[in-house]
C-alpha positions in Angstrom: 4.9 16.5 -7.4 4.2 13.4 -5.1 6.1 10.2 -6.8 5.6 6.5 -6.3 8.9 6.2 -5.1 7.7 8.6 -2.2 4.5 6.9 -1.9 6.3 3.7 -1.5 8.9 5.3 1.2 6.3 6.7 3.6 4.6 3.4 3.5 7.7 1.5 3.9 8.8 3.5 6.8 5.5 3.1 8.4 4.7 -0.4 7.9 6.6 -3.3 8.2 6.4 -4.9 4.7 7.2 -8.2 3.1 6.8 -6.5 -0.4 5.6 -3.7 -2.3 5.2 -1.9 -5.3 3.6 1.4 -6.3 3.3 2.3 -9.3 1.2 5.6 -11.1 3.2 8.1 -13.6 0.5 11.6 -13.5 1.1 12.5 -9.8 -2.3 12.5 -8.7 -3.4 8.7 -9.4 -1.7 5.6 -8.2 -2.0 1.8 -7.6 -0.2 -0.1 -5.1 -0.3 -3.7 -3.6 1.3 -4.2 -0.2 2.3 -7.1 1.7 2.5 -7.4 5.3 2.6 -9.7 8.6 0.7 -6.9 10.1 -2.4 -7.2 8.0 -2.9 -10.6 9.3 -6.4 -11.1 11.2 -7.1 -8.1 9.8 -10.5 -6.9 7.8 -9.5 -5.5 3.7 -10.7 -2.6 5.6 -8.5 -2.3 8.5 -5.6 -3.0 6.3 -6.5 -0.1 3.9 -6.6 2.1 7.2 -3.1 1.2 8.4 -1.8 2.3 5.2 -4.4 5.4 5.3 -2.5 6.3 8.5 0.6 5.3 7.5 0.3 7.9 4.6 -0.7 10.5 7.0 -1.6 14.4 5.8 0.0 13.1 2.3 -3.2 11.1 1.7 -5.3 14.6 2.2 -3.2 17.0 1.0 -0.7 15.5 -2.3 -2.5 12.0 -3.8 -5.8 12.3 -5.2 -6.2 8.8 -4.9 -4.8 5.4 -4.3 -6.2 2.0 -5.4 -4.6 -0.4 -3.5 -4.2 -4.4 -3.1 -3.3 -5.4 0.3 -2.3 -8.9 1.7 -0.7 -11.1 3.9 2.2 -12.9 3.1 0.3 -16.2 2.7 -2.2 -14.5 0.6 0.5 -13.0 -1.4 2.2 -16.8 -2.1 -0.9 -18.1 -2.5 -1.9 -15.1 -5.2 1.2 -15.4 -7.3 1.1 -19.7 -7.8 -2.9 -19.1 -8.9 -1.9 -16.7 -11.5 
């Protein structure tokens, strides 16, 4: 059964990140939100393709699906002092 533990690993070894949590206890459905220099200059889209890739054959074959909250670290600072 895929974990979020796992999920987070794959992504982690893929991607450089900043900060990250995934969370989602059935197997099948999970949420993340990822932090990274590398999504900077980048569309919402191309960031949810880098993790995509970065999450491979898992992505097709063991997680149904995978909302998902992706931002730079800027946009991550300036997230958590508007909340």
């Amino acid at each position: 059964m895929v974990t979020a533990e796992s999920i987070e690993h794959s992504i982690k070894t893929a991607l450089p990140c900043t900060w990250i949590r995934v969370e989602g206890d059935d197997g099948h459905h999970f949420g993340a939100i990822i932090v990274s220099e590398l999504f900077q200059g980048k569309s919402t889209v191309k960031q949810h393709q880098l993790v995509y890739q970065a999450l491979g054959e898992r992505m097709r074959e063991e997680i149904h699906a995978l909302s998902m909250k992706t931002y730079t670290p800027e946009q991550w600072e300036a997230a958590k002092t508007s909340s």
